[in-house]
C-alpha positions in Angstrom: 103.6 64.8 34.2 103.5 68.7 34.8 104.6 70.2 38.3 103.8 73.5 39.5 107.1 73.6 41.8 109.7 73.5 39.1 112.4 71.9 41.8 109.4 69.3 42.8 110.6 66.9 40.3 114.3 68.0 40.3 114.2 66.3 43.5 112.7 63.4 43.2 114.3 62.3 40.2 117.6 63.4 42.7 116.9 61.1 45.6 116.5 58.4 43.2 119.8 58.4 41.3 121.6 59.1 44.7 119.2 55.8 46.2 120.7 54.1 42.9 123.8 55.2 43.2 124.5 54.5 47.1 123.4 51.1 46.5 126.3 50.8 43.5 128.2 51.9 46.1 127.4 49.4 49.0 127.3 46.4 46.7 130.8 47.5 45.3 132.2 47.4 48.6 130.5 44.1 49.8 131.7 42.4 46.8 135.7 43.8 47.3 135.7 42.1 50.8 134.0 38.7 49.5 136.8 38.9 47.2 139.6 39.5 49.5 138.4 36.6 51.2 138.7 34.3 48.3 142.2 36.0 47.3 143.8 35.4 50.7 143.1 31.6 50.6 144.5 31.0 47.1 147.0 28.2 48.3 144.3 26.2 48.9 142.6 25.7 45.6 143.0 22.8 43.8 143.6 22.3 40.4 141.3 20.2 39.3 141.4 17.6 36.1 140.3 19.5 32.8 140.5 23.4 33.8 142.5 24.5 31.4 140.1 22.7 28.3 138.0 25.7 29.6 140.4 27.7 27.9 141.3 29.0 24.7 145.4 30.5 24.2 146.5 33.4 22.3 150.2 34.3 21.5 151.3 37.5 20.7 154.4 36.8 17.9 156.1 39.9 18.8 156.8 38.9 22.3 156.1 35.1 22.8 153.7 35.9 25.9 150.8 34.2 25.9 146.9 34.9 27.2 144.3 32.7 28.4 140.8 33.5 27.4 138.2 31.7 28.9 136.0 30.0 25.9 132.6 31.5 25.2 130.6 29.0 26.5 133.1 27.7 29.3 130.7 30.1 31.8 127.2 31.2 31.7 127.6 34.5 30.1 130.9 35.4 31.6 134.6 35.3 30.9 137.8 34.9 32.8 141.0 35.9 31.4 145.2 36.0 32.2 146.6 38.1 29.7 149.8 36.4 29.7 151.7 39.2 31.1 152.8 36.7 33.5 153.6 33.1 32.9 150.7 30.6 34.3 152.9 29.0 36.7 150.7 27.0 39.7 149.8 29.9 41.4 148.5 31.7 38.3 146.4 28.2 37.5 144.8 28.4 41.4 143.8 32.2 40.9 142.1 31.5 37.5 140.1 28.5 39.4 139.9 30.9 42.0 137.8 32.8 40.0 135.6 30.6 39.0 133.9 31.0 42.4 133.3 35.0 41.6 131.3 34.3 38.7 128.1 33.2 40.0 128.6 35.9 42.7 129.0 38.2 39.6 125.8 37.2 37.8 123.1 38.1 40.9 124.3 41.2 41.4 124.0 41.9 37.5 120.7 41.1 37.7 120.2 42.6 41.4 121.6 46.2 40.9 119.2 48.4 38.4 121.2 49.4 35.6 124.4 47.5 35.7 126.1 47.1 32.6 129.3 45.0 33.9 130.4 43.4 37.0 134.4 42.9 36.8 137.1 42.4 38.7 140.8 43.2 37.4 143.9 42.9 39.3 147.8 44.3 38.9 148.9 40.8 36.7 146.3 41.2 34.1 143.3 38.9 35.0 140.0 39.5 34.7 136.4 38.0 35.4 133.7 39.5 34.0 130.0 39.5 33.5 128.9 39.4 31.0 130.8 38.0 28.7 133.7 40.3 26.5 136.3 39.0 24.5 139.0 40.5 25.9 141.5 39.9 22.9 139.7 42.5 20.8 141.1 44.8 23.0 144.2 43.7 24.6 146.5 41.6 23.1 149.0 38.7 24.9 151.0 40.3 27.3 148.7 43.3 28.1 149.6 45.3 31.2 146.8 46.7 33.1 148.8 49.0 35.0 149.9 50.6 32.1 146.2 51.2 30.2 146.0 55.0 31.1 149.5 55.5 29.9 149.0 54.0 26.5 145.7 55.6 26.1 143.8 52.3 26.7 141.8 53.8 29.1 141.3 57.6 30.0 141.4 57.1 33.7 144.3 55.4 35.8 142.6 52.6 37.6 145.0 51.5 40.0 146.5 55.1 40.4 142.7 56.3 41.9 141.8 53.1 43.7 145.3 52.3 45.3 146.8 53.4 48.7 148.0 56.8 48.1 144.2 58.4 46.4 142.7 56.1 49.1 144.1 55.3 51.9 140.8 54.8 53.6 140.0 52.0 51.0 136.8 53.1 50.1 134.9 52.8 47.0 135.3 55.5 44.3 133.5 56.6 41.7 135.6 56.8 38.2 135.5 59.8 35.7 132.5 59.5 33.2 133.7 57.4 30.1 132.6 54.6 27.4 132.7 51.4 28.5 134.0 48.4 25.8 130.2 47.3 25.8 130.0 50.7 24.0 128.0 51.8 26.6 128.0 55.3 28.5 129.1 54.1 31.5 131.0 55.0 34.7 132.6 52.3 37.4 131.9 52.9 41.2 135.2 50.9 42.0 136.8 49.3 45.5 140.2 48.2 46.2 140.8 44.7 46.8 144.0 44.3 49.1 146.0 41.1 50.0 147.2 40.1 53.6 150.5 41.9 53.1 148.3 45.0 52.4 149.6 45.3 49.0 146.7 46.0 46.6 145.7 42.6 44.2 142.9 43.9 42.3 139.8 46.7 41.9 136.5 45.6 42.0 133.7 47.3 39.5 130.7 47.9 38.6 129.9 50.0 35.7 126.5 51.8 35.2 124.7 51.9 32.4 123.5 56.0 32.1 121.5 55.1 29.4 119.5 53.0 31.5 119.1 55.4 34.4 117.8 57.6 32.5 115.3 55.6 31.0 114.0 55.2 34.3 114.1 59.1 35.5 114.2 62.0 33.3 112.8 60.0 29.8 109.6 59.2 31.9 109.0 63.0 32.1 107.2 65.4 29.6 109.4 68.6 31.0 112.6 69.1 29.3 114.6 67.6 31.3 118.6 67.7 31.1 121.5 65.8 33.2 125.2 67.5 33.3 128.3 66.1 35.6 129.9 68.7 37.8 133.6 67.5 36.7 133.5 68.2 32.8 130.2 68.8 32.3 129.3 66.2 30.4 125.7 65.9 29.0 125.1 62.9 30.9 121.6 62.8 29.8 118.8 64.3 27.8 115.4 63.7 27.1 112.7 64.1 24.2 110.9 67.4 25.1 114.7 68.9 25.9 116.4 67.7 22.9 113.5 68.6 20.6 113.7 72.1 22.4 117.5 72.9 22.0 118.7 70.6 19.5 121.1 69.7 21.8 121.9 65.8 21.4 123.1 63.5 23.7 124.5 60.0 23.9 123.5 57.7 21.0 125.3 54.3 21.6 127.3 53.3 18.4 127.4 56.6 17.4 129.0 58.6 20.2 132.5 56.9 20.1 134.6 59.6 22.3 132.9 60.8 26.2 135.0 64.4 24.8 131.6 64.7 22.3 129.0 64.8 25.2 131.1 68.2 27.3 129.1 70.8 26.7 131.8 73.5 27.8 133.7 72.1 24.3 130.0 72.3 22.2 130.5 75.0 18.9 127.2 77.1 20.1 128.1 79.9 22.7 124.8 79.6 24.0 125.3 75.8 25.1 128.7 76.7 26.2 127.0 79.3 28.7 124.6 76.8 30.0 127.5 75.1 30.6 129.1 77.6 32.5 126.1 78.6 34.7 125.1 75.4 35.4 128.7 74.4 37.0 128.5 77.8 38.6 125.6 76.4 40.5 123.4 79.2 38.8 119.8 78.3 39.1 116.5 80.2 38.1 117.9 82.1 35.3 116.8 82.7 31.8 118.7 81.7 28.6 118.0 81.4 25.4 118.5 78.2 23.5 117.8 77.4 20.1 116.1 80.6 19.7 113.5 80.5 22.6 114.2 82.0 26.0 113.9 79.9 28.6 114.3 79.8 32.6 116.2 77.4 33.9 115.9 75.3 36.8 119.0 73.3 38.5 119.1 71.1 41.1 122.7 69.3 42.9 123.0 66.3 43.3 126.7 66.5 44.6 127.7 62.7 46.0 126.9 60.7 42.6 129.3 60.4 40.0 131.6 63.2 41.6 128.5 65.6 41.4 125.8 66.1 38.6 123.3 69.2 38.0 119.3 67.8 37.2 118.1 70.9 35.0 114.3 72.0 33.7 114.0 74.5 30.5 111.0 76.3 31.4 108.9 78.7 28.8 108.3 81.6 30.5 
């Protein structure tokens, strides 16, 4: 579909990844008080005959600690995990039942919230729940320490360092940095703090967001070349047919792009891409640049409270 205003569409497809995104957002937040509710009433779960057959345990030999992995068909396309790095003592065995009660919480908004790729909850002793289901052990073995993933290069974002007190003392929810997901997804987390009654933090509620999938449903239903680039690191969040064919610019392929660093443009070998880069970030709009050996003008449009801020851009022939 052609339009003669070249920002026309820019917009549109703007309102709906911000209406997309503001629901993330909403739902996130929601979620983090339902389960602050169920967290501060832990004492009163009981543990009930045959839990732990649910269960499958993993040792690590180097250490002795020792994880608890919920079996693949223990819950409907979901998992629930301790990693062992604490011992599960009574109160470790009430929060794992505990969590039973997120799951089918978990599952509607998987299927409520367009483009979800994961619906998780992780707190500061290593447990998870988690829809759909992952196999955790891949990842992290017995005795993992959540707090410690950004420090060992598990993750390229501190979770709890963002989410917790001192980045957010209003508590709110906050979108992460752009990164793959362990679905091997391009995926970011709009995340929100899950606090105790002694006001320490417990856990951060998330939901990732499958960017392949919004997409899909904005700019790859478009004939103009059509390009998506985060504000923080310009990332190449997105790009579609006419714009890739264009440029030869390529974006995201899942189980080929293995490291988010491949999709910054600003780090691309072609100067040319590098400027677009550059301009775009600048907040540069109606200028022409030539790309892959064709000028063209292009078009930008902000979208500033989504992701930390992404550009919508349109390579027009002159």
């Amino acid at each position: 579909m052609s339009h003669d205003d070249p920002y026309e569409e820019l917009t549109a497809i703007g309102k709906h990844i911000t209406a997309d995104g503001r629901l993330l957002e909403k739902r996130a937040a929601a979620l983090a008080k339902y389960t602050e509710e169920l967290v501060a009433n832990l004492e009163n779960e009981v543990i009930y005959d045959g839990w732990e057959a649910k269960y499958d345990t993993f040792t690590n030999p180097d250490t002795g600690q020792v994880a608890h992995h919920s079996k693949r068909d223990a819950f409907e396309n979901a998992a629930i995990v301790s990693a062992g790095l604490l011992p599960l003592d009574e109160r470790m065995k009430k929060k794992l039942i505990a969590y039973e009660k997120l799951l089918p919480v978990f599952r509607e908004e998987f299927e409520r919230v367009p483009n979800a790729d994961t619906v998780t909850i992780v707190d500061v002793e290593s447990g998870v729940a988690n829809v759909p289901y992952l196999f955790y052990m891949d990842w992290a073995p017995p005795g993992f320490d959540v707090n410690r993933a950004y420090e060992v290069g598990f993750y390229r974002f501190d979770w709890f360092g963002m989410i917790g007190e001192k980045n957010n003392p209003e508590r709110k929810p906050l979108w992460s940095p752009i990164t793959i997901s362990l679905f091997g997804n391009l995926s970011p987390a709009i995340l929100a703090p899950v606090y105790k009654r002694d006001n320490k933090i417990h856990a951060f509620f998330e939901f990732h967001w499958d960017l392949v999938g919004l997409m899909r449903d904005t700019i790859d239903r478009s004939e103009s070349r059509l390009l998506v680039i985060s504000d923080d690191e310009s990332i190449l969040i997105g790009i579609n047919t006419p714009a890739r064919e264009a440029t030869g610019i390529q974006g995201f392929v899942r189980g080929q792009t293995r490291q988010v660093e491949e999709l910054m443009l600003g780090q691309r070998p072609l100067a040319e891409v590098q400027e677009l880069a550059k301009r775009v970030k600048a907040r540069e709009t109606g200028f022409v640049l030539r790309l892959n050996g064709r000028n063209y003008q292009v078009c930008t449009h902000y979208v500033p409270e989504i992701l930390n801020g992404m550009t919508l851009v349109k390579l027009i022939q002159p």
